[in-house]
ROLO-454733 format. One record per residue (C-alpha): residue in three letters; y, z, x. Coordinates in Angstrom, 3 decimals. Example, Ala and Ser with C-alpha at 12.3 -4.5 7.8 and 13.67 -1.06 7.14 Angstrom:
BEGIN
[site "ALA", [-4.500, 7.800, 12.300]]
[site "SER", [-1.060, 7.140, 13.670]]
END
This chain:
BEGIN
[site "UNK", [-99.192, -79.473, -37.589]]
[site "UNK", [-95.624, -78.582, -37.187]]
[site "UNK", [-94.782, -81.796, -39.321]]
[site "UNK", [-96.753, -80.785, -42.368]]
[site "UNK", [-95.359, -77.019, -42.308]]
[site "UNK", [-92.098, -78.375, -42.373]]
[site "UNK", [-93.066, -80.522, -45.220]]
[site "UNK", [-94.489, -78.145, -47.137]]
[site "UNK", [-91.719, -75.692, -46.192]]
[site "UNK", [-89.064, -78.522, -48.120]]
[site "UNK", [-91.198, -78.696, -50.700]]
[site "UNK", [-91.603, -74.852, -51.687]]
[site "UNK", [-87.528, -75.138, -50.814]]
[site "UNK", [-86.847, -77.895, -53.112]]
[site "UNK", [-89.041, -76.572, -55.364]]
[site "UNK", [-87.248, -73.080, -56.005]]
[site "UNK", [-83.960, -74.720, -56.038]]
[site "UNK", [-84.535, -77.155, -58.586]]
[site "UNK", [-86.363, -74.127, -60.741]]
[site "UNK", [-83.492, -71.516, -60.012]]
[site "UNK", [-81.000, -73.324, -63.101]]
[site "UNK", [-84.309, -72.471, -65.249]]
[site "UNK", [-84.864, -68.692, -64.142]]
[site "UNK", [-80.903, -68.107, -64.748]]
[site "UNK", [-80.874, -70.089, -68.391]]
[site "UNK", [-84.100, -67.674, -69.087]]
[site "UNK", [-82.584, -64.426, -68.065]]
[site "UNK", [-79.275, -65.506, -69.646]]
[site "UNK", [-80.873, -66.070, -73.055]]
[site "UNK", [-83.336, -62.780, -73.081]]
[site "UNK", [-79.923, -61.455, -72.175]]
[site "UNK", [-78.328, -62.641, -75.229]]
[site "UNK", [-81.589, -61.841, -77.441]]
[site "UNK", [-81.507, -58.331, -76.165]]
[site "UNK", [-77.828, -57.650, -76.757]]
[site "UNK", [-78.100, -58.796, -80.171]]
[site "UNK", [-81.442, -56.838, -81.043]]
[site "UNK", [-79.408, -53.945, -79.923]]
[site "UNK", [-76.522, -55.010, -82.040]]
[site "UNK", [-78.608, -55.193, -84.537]]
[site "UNK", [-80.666, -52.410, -84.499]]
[site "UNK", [-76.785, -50.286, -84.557]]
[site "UNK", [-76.796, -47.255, -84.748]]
[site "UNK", [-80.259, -45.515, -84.807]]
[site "UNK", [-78.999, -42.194, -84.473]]
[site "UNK", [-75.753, -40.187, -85.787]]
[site "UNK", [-72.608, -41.616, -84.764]]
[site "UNK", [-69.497, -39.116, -83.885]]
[site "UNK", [-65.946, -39.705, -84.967]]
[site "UNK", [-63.507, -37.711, -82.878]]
[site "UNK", [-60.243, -36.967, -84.659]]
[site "UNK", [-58.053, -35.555, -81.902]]
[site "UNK", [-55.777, -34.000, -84.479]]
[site "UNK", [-56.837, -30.558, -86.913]]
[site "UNK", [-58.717, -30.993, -90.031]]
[site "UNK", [-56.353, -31.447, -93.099]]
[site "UNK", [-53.845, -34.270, -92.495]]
[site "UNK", [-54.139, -37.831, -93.176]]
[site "UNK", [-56.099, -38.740, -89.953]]
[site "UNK", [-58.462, -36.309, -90.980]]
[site "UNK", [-58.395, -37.707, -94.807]]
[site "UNK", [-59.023, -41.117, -93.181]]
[site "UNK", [-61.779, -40.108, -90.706]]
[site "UNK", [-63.796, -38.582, -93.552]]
[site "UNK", [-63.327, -41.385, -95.874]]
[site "UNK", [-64.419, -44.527, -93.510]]
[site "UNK", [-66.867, -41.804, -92.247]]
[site "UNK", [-68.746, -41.268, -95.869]]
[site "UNK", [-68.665, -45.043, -96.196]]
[site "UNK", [-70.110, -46.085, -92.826]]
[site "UNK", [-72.811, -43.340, -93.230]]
[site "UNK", [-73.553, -45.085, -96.517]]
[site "UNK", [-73.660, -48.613, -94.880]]
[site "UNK", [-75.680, -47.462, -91.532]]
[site "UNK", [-77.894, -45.119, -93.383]]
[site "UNK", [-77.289, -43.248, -90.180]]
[site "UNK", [-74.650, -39.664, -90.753]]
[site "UNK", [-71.004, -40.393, -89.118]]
[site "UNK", [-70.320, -36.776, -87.754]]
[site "UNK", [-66.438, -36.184, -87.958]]
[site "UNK", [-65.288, -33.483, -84.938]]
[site "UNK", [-62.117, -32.804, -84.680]]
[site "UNK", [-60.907, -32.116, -81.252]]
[site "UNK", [-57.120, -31.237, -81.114]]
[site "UNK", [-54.468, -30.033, -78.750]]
[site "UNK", [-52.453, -32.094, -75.903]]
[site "UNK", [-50.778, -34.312, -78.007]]
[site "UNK", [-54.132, -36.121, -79.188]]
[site "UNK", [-54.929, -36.173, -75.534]]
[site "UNK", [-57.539, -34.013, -75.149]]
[site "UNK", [-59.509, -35.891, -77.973]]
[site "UNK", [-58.401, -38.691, -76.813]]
[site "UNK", [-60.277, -38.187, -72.957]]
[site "UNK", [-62.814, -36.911, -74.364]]
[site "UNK", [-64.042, -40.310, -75.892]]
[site "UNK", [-62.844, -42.364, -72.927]]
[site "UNK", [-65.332, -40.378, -70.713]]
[site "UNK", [-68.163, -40.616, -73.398]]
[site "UNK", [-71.158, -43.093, -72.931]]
[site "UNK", [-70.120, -46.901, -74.092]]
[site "UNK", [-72.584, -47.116, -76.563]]
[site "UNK", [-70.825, -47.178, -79.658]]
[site "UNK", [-72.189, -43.293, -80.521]]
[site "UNK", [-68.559, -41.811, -79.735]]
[site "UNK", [-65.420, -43.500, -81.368]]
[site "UNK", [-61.724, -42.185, -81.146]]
[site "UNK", [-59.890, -42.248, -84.704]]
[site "UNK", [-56.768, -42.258, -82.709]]
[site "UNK", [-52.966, -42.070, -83.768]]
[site "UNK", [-50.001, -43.542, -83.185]]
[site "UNK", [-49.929, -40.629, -80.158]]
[site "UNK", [-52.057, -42.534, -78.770]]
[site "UNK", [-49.704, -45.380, -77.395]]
[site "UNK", [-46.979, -43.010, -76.500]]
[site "UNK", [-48.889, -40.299, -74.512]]
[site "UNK", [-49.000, -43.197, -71.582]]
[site "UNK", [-44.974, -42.582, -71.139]]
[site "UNK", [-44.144, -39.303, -72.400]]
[site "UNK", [-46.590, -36.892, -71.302]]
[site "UNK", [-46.526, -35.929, -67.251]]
[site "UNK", [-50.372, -36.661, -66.578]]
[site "UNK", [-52.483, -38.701, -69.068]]
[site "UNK", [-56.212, -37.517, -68.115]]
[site "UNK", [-57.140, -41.125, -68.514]]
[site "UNK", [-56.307, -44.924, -68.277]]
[site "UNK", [-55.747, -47.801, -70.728]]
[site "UNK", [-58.226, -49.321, -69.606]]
[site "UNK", [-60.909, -46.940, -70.244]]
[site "UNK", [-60.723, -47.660, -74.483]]
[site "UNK", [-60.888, -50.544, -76.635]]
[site "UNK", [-59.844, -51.305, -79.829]]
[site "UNK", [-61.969, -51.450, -82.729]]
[site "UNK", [-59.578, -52.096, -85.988]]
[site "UNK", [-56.689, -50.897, -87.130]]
[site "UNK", [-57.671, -48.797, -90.076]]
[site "UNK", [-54.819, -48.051, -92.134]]
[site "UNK", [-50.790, -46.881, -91.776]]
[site "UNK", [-48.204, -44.588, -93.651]]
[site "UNK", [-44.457, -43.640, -93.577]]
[site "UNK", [-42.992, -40.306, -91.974]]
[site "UNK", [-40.762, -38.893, -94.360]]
[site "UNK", [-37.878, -36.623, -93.863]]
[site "UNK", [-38.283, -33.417, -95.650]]
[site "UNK", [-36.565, -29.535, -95.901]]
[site "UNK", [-37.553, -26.683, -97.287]]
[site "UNK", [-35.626, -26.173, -100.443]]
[site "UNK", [-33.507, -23.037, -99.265]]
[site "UNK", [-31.867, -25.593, -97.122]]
[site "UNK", [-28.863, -26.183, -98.320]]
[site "UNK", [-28.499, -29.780, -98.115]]
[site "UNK", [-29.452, -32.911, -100.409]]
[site "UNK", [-29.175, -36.134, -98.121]]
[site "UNK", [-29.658, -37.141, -94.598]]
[site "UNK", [-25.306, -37.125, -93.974]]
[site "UNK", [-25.347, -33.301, -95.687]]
[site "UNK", [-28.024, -32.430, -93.274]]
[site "UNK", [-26.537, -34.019, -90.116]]
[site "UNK", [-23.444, -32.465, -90.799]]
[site "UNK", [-25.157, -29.222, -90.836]]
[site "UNK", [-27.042, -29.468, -87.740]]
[site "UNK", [-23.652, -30.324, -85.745]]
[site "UNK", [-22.490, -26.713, -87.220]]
[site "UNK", [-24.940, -25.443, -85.996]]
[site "UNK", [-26.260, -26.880, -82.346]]
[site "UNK", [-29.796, -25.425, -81.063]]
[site "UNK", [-29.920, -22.837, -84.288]]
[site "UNK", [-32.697, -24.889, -86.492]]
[site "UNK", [-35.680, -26.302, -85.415]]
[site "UNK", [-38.293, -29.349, -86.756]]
[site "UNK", [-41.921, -29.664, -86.549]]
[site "UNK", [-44.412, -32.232, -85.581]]
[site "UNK", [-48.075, -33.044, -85.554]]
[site "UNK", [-48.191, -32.808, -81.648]]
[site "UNK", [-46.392, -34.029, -78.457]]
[site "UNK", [-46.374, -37.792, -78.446]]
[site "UNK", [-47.273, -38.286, -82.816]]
[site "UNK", [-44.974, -40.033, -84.612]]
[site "UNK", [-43.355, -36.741, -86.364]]
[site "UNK", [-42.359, -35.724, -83.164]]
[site "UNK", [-40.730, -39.518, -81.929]]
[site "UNK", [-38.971, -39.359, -85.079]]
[site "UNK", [-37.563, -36.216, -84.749]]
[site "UNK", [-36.428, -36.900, -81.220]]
[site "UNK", [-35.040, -40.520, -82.442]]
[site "UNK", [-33.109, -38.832, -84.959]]
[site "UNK", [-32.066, -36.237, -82.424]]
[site "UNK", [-30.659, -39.015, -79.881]]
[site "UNK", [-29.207, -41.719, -82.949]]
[site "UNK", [-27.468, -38.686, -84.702]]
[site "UNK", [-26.378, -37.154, -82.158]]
[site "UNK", [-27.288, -33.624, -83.053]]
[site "UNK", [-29.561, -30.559, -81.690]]
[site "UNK", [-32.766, -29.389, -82.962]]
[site "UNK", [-35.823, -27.955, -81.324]]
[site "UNK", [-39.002, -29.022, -81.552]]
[site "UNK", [-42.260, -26.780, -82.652]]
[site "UNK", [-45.632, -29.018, -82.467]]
[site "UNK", [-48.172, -28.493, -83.943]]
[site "UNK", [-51.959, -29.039, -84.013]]
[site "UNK", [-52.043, -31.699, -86.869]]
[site "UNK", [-49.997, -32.399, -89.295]]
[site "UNK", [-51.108, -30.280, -92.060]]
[site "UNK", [-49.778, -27.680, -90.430]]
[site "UNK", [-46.492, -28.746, -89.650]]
[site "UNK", [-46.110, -29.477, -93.077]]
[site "UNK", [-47.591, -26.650, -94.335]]
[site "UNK", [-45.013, -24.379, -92.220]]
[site "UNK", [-42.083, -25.891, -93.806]]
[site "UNK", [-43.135, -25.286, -97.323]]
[site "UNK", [-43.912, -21.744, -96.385]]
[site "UNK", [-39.988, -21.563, -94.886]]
[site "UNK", [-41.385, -20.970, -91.460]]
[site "UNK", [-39.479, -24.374, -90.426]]
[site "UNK", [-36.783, -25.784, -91.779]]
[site "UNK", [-37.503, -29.708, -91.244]]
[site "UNK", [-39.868, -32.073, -90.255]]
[site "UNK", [-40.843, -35.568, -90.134]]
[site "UNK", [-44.312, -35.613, -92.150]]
[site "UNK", [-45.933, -38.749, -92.867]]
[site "UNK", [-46.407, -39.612, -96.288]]
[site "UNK", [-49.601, -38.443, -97.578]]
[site "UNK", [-49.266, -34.715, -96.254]]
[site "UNK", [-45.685, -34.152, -97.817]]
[site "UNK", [-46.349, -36.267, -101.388]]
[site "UNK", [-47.897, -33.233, -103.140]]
[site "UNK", [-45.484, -30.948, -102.065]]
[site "UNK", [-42.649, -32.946, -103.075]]
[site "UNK", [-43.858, -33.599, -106.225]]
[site "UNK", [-43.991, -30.197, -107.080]]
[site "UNK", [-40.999, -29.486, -105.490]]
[site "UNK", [-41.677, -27.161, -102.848]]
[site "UNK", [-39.833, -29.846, -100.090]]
[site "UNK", [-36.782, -31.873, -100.210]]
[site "UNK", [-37.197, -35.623, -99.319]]
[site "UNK", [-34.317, -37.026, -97.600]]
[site "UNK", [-35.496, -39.993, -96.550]]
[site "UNK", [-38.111, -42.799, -95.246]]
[site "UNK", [-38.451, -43.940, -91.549]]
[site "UNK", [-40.005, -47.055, -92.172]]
[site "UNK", [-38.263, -50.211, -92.226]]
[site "UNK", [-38.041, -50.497, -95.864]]
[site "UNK", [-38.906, -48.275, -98.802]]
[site "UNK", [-42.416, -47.285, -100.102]]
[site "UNK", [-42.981, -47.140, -103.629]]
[site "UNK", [-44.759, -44.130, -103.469]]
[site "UNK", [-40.841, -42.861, -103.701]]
[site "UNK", [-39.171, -45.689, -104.828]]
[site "UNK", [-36.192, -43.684, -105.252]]
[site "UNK", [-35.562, -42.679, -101.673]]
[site "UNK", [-33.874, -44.470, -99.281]]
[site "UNK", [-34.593, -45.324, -95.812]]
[site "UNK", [-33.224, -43.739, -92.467]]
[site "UNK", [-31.694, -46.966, -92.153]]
[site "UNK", [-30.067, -46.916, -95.505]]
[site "UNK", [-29.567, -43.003, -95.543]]
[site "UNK", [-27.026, -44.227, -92.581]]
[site "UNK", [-28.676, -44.446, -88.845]]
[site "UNK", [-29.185, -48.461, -88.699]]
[site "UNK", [-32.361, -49.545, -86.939]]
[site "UNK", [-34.180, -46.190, -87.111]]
[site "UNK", [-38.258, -46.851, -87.906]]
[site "UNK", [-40.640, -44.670, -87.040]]
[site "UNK", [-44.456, -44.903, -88.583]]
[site "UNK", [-47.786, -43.757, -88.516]]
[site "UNK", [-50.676, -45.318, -87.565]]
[site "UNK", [-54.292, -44.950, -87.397]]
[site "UNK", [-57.411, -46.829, -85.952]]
[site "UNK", [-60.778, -46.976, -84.538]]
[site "UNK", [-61.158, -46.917, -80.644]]
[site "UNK", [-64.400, -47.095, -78.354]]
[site "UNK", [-65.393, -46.852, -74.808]]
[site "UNK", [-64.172, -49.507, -73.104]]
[site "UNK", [-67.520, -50.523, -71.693]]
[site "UNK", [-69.046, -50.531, -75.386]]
[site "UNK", [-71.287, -54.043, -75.472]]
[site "UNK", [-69.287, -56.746, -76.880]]
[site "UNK", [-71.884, -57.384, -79.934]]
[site "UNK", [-71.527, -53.639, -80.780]]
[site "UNK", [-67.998, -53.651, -80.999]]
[site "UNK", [-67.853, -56.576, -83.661]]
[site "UNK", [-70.695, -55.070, -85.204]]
[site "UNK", [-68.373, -52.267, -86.045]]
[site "UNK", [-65.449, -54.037, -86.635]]
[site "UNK", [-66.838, -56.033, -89.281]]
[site "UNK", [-68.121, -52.858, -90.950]]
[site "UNK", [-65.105, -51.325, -90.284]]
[site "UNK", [-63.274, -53.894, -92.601]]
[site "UNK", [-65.953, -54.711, -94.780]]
[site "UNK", [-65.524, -50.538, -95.845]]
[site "UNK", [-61.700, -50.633, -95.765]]
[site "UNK", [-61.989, -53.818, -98.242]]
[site "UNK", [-63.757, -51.855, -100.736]]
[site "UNK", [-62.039, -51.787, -103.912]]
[site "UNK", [-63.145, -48.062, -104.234]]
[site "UNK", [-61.512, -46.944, -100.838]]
[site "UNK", [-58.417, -48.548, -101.351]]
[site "UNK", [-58.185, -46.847, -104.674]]
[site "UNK", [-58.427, -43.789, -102.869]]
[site "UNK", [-56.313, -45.013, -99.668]]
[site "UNK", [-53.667, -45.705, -101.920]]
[site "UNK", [-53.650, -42.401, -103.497]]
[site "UNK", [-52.883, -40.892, -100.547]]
[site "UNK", [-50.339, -42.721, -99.807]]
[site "UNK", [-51.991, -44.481, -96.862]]
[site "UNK", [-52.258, -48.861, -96.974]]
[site "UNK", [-55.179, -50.228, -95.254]]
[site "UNK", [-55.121, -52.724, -92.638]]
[site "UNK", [-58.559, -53.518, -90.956]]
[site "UNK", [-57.649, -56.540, -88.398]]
[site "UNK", [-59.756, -57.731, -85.747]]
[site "UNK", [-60.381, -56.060, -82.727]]
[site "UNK", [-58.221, -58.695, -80.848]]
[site "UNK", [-55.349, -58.391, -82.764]]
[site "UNK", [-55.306, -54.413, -82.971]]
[site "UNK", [-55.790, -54.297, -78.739]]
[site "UNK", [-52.571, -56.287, -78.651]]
[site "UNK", [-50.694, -54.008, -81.483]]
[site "UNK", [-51.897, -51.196, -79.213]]
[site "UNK", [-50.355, -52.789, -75.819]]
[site "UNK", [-47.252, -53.784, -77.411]]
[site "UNK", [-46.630, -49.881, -79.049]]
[site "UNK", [-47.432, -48.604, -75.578]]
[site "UNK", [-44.417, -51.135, -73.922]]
[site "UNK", [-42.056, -50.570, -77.419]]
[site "UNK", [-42.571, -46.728, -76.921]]
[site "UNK", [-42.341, -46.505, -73.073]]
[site "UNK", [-38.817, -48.078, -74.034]]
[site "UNK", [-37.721, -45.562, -76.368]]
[site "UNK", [-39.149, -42.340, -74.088]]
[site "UNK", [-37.205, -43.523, -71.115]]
[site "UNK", [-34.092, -44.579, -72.492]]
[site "UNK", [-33.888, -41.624, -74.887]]
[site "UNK", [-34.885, -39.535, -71.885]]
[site "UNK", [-37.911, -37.708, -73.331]]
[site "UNK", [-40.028, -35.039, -71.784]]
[site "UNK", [-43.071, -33.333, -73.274]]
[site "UNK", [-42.981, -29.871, -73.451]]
END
């Protein structure tokens, strides 16, 4: 009696081990059906963009436009909120603590990498986002209000030496690009400005034309207008070499601080726990809008240039601004205010 129970005890034994490789190949490939239904079936309600910047600038310009398109394409609305303050940070968290499910995306700036070393406390990690694709990038341009009296980047470092502490510059926000390149021209010049931030660009912009501020480093789509109808001075370009947008005016590098770059960037960041289907899902929509002849049209005319890379490749752009930034905030000895 004993023998046979043992026998039939191997059996049952050799008979769940052998069909064990079976049960985990089935449950691997519902698995894989299921995430790919879902993929598929992406989105089925409204999806929400958060812009951690104000409304007005060219993040916001750039939200709304891949926003339209992908509404268009998912027959499902893209809701743009903008969520500013903290140097992007506060929009920032607020999509790293949203469900992964591809309903809440970050249309983060170059901020963004630079928060992780210059502000005190970041409210969240790296590893808590993902990259989606780079959307699309643009030059900061140094401009004054016209009462300044000064026509070229020498004439105007000259006159902040005069006068140390006494004029101030404006920026997006702690951590944006208008605000590095502000405090990279502070440090490579050698001279002493203050810094006012702003919510968004717009308005730091928008403050200079109105004489409020003297300088700032806009990026290139919120100053164009105004300095084609002449309500700024343009100085100069901090990107590494001219844009033909104003073919005319030289570099920082040229205008005479060697090595000075400082752009914008945009992109599209997730959850970091957002399923792997859904993300290329949205990546390849992402860059199947931005390679619309339409959008580029319009990209172009506001003075933006697209990009849409992989997912891959924009995670690693993202982790090697975070290291080339840390850099620059430690060894030009930066502090948030």
């Amino acid at each position: 009696m004993n023998q046979r129970h043992s026998i039939n005890t191997s059996l049952r034994h050799r008979q769940f081990v052998s069909a064990t490789p079976v049960r985990v190949a089935v449950c691997c490939v519902f698995s894989v059906l299921a995430a790919s239904a879902a993929a598929q079936s992406f989105p089925s309600k409204p999806v929400r963009m958060i812009v951690p910047l104000a409304a007005g600038g060219s993040t916001d310009v750039l939200a709304r436009l891949i926003g339209t398109k992908l509404t268009e394409l998912w027959s499902q609305n893209v809701i743009i909120e903008n969520k500013p303050g903290g140097g992007t940070s506060i929009g920032n968290d607020f999509v790293a603590k949203s469900p992964a499910d591809g309903y809440t995306i970050l249309m983060a700036t170059s901020a963004y990498a630079v928060n992780f070393s210059l502000l005190a406390k970041v409210p969240y990690k790296q590893t808590d986002l993902t990259a989606l694709s780079n959307a699309a990038q643009t030059p900061n341009v140094l401009v004054v209000h016209p009462s300044v009296p000064v026509k070229s980047l020498k004439e105007l470092t000259a006159l902040l030496k005069a006068k140390p502490g006494q004029l101030t510059f404006s920026s997006g926000g702690i951590g944006g690009s208008s605000h590095l390149a502000g405090e990279l021209f502070k440090v490579m010049a050698n001279v002493d400005i203050t810094h006012v931030p702003y919510k968004g660009g717009s308005l730091a912009v928008t403050d200079v034309v109105a004489g409020h501020i003297p300088m700032t480093f806009g990026n290139l789509t919120s100053v164009l207008p105004f300095a084609r109808a002449g309500r700024l001075r343009v100085l100069a370009v901090s990107s590494a070499k001219r844009t033909p947008h104003m073919a005319e005016t030289p570099t920082m590098a040229e205008a005479g601080l060697p090595g000075f770059e400082a752009a914008t960037w945009n992109g599209l960041i997730a959850p970091a726990a957002t399923p792997v289907e859904i993300v290329n899902k949205m990546n390849a929509d992402i860059v199947r809008v931005l390679n619309m002849p339409d959008v580029r049209e319009k990209l172009a005319a506001n003075a933006l240039e697209p990009i849409g890379d992989s997912a891959a490749a924009f995670q690693t752009f993202i982790n090697t601004e975070i290291a080339r930034w840390a850099r620059v905030v430690k060894s030009a000895n930066l502090k948030a205010e």
